[in-house]
PASEBA-1860 file (N, C-alpha, C; in nm, 3 decimals):
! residues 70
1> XXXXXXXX> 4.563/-1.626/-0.121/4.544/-1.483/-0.140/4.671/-1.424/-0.200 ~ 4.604/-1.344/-0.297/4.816/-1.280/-0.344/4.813/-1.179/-0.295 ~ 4.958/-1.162/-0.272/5.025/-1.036/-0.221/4.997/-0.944/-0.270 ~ 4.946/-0.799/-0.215/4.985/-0.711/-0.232/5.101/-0.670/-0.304 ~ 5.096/-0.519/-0.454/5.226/-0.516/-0.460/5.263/-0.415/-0.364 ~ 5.190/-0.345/-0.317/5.203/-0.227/-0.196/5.200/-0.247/-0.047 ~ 5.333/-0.311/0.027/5.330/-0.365/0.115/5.320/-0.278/0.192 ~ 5.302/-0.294/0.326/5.354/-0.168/0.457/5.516/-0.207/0.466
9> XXXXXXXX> 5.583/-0.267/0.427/5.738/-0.220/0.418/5.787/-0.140/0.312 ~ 5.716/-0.121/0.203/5.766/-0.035/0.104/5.708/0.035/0.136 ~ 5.600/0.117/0.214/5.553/0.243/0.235/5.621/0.295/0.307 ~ 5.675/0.223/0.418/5.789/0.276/0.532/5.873/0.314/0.449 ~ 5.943/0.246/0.371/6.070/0.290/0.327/6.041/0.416/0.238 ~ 5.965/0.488/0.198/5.900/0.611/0.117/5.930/0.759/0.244 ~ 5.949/0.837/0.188/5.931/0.951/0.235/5.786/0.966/0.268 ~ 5.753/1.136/0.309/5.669/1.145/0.330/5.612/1.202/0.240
17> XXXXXXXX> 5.653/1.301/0.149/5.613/1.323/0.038/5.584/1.239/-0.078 ~ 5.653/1.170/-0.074/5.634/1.004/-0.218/5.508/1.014/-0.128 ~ 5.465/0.929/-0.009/5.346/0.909/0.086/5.213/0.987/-0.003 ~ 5.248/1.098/0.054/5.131/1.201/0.030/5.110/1.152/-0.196 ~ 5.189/1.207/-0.178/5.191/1.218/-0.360/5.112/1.058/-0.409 ~ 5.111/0.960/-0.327/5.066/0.838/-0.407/4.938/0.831/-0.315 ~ 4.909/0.873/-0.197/4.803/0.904/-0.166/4.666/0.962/-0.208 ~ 4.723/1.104/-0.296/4.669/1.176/-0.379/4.640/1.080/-0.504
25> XXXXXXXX> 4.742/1.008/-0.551/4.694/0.903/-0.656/4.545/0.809/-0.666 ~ 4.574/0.737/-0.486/4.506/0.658/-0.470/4.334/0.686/-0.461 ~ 4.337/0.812/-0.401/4.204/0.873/-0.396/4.173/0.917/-0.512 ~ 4.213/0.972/-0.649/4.185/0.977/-0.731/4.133/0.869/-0.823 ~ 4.199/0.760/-0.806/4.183/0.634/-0.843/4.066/0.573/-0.780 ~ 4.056/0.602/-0.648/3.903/0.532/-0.568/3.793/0.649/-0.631 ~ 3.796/0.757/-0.655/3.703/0.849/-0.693/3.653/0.792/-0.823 ~ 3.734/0.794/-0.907/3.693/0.731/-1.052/3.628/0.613/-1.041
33> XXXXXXXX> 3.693/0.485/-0.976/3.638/0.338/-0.926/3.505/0.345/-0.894 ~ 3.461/0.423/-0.824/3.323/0.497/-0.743/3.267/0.533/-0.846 ~ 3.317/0.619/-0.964/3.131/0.660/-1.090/3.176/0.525/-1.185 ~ 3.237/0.453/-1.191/3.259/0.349/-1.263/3.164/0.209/-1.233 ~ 3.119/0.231/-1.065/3.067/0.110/-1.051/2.928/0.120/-1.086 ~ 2.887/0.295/-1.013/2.748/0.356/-1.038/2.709/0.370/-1.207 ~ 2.809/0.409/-1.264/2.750/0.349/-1.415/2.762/0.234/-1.453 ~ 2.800/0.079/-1.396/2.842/-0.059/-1.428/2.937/-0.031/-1.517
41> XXXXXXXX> 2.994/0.022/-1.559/3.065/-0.021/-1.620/3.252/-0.080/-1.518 ~ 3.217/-0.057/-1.399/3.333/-0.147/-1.362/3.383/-0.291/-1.381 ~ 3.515/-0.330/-1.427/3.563/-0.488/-1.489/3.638/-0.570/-1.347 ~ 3.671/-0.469/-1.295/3.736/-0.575/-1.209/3.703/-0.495/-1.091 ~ 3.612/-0.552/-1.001/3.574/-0.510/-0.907/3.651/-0.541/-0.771 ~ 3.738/-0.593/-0.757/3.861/-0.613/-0.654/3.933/-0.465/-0.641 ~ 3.953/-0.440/-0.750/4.048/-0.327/-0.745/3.991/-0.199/-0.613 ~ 3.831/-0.198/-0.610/3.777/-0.098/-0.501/3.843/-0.105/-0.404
49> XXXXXXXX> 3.837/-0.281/-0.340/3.933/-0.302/-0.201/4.068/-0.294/-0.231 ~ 4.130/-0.339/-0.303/4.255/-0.310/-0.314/4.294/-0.170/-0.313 ~ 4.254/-0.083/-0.353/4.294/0.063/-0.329/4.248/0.129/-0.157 ~ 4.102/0.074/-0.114/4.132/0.135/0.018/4.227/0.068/0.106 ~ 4.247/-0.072/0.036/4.294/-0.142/0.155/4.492/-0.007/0.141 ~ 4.501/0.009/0.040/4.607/0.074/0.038/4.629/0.218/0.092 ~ 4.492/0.264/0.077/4.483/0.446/0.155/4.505/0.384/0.290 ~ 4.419/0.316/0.358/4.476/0.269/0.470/4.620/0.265/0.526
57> XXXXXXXX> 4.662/0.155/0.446/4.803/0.130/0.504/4.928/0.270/0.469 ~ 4.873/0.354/0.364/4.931/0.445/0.386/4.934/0.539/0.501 ~ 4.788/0.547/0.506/4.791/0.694/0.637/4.831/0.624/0.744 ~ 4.840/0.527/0.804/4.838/0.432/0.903/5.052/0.477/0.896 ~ 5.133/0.419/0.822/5.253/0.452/0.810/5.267/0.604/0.816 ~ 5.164/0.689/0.725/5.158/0.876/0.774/5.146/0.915/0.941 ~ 5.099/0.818/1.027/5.089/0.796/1.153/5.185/0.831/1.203 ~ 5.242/0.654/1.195/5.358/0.626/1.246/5.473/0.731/1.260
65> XXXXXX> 5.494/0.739/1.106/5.629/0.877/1.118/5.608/0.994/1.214 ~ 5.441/1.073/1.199/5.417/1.174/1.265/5.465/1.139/1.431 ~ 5.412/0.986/1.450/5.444/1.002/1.609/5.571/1.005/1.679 ~ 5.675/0.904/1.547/5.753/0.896/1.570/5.853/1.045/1.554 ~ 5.818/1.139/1.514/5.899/1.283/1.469/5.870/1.359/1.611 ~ 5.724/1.342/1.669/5.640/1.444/1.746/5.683/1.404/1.880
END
């Protein structure tokens, strides 16, 4: 399986704003992925999981900090 280039150690090391801001990326990116598949025209169909698997590990680190601040 290959690595991720978006580990949960480089998300830690991100602010919270970088966080949010590539967050906003990522959902934009899964939104598009989403009318891409419904019209077929999607090429690489990995990329769907690869992006939630990444909203995930972001909010999951958006967690962490919150609990750790709160």
């Amino acid at each position: 399986m290959a690595k991720s280039k978006n580990t949960v150690e480089d998300f830690r090391a991100r602010s919270t704003d970088e966080l949010g801001d590539q967050l906003t990326k990522l959902k934009k990116e899964q939104f598009n992925l989403r009318f891409q598949r419904a019209n077929g025209q999607l090429e690489k169909t990995s990329r769907v999981r690869e992006v939630r698997k990444s909203i995930a590990r972001i909010m999951t680190v958006m967690s962490e900090q919150r609990r750790k601040v709160g």
